[in-house]
N, C-alpha and C positions, 0 to 999 in steps of 0.2 A: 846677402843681407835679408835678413826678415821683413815682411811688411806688416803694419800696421793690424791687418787683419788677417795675416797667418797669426801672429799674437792673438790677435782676439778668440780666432778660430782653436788654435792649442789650448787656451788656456780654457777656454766655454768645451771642448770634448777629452782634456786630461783625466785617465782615472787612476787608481789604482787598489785594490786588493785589499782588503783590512783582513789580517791575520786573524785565523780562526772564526771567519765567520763566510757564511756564503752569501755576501751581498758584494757590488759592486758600488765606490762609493765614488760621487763624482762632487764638481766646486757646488752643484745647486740641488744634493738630495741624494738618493740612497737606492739602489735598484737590485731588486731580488734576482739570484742569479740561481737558484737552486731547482728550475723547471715549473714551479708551480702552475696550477692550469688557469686559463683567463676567466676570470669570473662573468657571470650574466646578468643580467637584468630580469626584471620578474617575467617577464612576456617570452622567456627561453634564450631570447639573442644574445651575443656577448657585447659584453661591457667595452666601449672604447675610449669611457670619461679615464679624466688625472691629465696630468701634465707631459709632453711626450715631447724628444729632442731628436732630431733625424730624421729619418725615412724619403729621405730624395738627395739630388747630387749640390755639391759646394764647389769644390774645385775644377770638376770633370766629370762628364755626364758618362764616359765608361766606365769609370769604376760597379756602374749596376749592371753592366752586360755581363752575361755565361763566358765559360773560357773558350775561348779562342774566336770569339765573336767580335766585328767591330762594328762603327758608327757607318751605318750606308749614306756616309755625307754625298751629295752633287756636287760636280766641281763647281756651280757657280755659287755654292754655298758655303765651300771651303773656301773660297775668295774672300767672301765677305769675312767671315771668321782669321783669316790671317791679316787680313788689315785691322784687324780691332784693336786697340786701347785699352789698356786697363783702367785707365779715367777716364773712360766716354762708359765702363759696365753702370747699366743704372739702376742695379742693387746697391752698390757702393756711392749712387749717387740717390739715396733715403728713398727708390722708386720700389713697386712691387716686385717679388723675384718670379710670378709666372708661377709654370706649371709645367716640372715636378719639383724644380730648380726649393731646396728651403736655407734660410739662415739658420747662423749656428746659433741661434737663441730657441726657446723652450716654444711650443702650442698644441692647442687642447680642442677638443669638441665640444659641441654647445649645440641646445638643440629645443626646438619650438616647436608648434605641431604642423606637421607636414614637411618641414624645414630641418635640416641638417648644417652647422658652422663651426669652420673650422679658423678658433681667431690665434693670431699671432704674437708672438713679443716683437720680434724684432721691426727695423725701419720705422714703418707706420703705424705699429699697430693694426697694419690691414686684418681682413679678412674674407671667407669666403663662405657663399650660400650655397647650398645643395640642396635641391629641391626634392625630394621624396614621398609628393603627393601622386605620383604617376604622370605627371605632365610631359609632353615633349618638348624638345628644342624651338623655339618660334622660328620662320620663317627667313625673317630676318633680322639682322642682332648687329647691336653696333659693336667694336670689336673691342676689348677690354680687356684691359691686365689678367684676369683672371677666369676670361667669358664666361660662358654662361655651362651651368651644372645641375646637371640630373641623377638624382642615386637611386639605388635597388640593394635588396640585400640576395645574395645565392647564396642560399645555407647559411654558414658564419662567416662569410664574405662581404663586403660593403663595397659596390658596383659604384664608381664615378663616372658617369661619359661627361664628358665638355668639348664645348666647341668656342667659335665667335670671339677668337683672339685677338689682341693685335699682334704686331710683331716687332715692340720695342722691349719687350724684356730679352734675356740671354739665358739660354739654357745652365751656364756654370760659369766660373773665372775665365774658362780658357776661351769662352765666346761663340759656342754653341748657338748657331743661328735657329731662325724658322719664321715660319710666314705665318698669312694669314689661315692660310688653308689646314693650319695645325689642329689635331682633331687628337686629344688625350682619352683613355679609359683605364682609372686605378682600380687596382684589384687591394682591399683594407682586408686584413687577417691579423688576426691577432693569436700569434702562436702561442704563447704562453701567458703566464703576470705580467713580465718583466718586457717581451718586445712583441712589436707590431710591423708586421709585416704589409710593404708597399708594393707590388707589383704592378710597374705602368707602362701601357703599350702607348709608343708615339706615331702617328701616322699625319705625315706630311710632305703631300707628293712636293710641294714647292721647295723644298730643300734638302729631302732624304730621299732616296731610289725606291725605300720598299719600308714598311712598319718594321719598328722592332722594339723589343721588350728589356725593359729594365728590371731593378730585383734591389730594394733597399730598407735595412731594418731603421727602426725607431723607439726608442729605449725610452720607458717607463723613468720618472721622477718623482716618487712616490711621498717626498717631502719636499717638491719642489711647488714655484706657483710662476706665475705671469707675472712680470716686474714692469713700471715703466720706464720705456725704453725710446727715447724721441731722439730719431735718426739725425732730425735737422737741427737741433738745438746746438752741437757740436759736433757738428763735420768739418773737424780740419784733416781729414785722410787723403780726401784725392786729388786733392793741387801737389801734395806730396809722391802721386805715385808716378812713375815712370815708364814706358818701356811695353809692348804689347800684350797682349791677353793671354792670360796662364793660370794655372795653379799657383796657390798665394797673390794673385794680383798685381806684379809685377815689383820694384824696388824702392824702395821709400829714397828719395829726390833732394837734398838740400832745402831746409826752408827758405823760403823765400823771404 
């Protein structure tokens, strides 16, 4: 049986093909699939504005590993992860989803001087600050849904370090732990029009044996926008769901 939020998920990443044309047409917008090259800005760098869907894990945080690569989980971290709940995940309970972990709704860049933000549809409306005045990480950091962020650009890359986690989000469905000690750096490329490429190293001795690298596209919406979307307004999903931490969230439960 499906869940709730496999539904939601299929139906927010369903496309299909419109005969005789080279776009890709999805429920929220239209997305060039013919190669075209990413546009810049006047200052040379490339363009990362519009509305963009993807670029990190939903289900399962492997799906971004290289072939034949796997998660250097710690057994005491695969503990935690096999006792989990798919109604204790607190993405599905309106909470932030972390870091690279995204929802299957639409978000965009935004940007002040000095400051780089990247805000959300889904859950809260959260979002996140990227500082790109050259500052470093403080000292010390209280730990936060989404800690603390500093960028750089290398060439037509957009450099993310973060740190000063906490360790109440979940890396995917399947309940991908980590600590506090979780320490991210995204690599932003924008291959073409149409996608954008995430490249994110995780390094967190407290839960994983050794860094390693993910790999996830993010697909242009080039008629698409930000909608709102209030997580908590109606969440009748997770007293519904059933049954341990997976892919799709586990089985929608008899109402009660």
């Amino acid at each position: 049986m499906k869940t709730l939020r496999e539904i939601v998920i299929v139906s927010a990443l369903t496309a299909a093909f419109l005969p005789g044309q080279d776009v890709l047409a999805t429920g929220r917008g239209a997305v060039v699939r013919n190669g075209a090259p990413a546009p810049r800005l006047p200052d040379g760098k490339p363009d990362f504005s519009g509305i963009w869907e993807g670029g990190g894990p939903i289900d399962d945080l492997a799906i971004g590993l290289a072939k034949d690569e796997k998660i250097p989980l710690l057994p005491s971290a695969e503990k935690i992860m096999q006792a989990r709940q798919s109604k204790d995940d607190p993405e599905a309970n309106c909470l932030p989803t972390g870091i690279p972990r995204v929802a299957p709704y639409p978000w965009t860049f935004a940007t002040a001087p000095g400051r780089l933000y990247i805000l959300f549809e889904g859950n809260i409306h959260s979002y996140r600050q990227i500082f790109m005045d050259g500052r470093e990480h403080p000292k010390d950091l209280n730990p936060t849904w989404y800690g603390h962020s500093v960028g750089r650009w290398e060439g037509d890359t957009l450099v993310i370090d973060t740190v000063g986690f906490n360790d109440k989000f979940w890396f995917d469905f399947r309940g991908h732990p980590h600590t506090e000690q979780l320490h991210t750096v995204e690599r932003y490329t924008r291959k073409d029009f149409g996608t954008l490429v995430n490249e994110v190293t995780i390094d967190d001795p407290g839960a994983y044996s050794k860094p390693f690298t993910l790999k996830f596209n993010a697909t242009l919406m080039p008629k698409g926008e930000i909608l709102e979307y209030i997580c908590q307004e109606n969440n009748v999903d997770v007293k519904h769901i059933l049954g341990p931490a997976g892919p799709g969230g586990g089985e929608i439960g008899p109402k009660q």
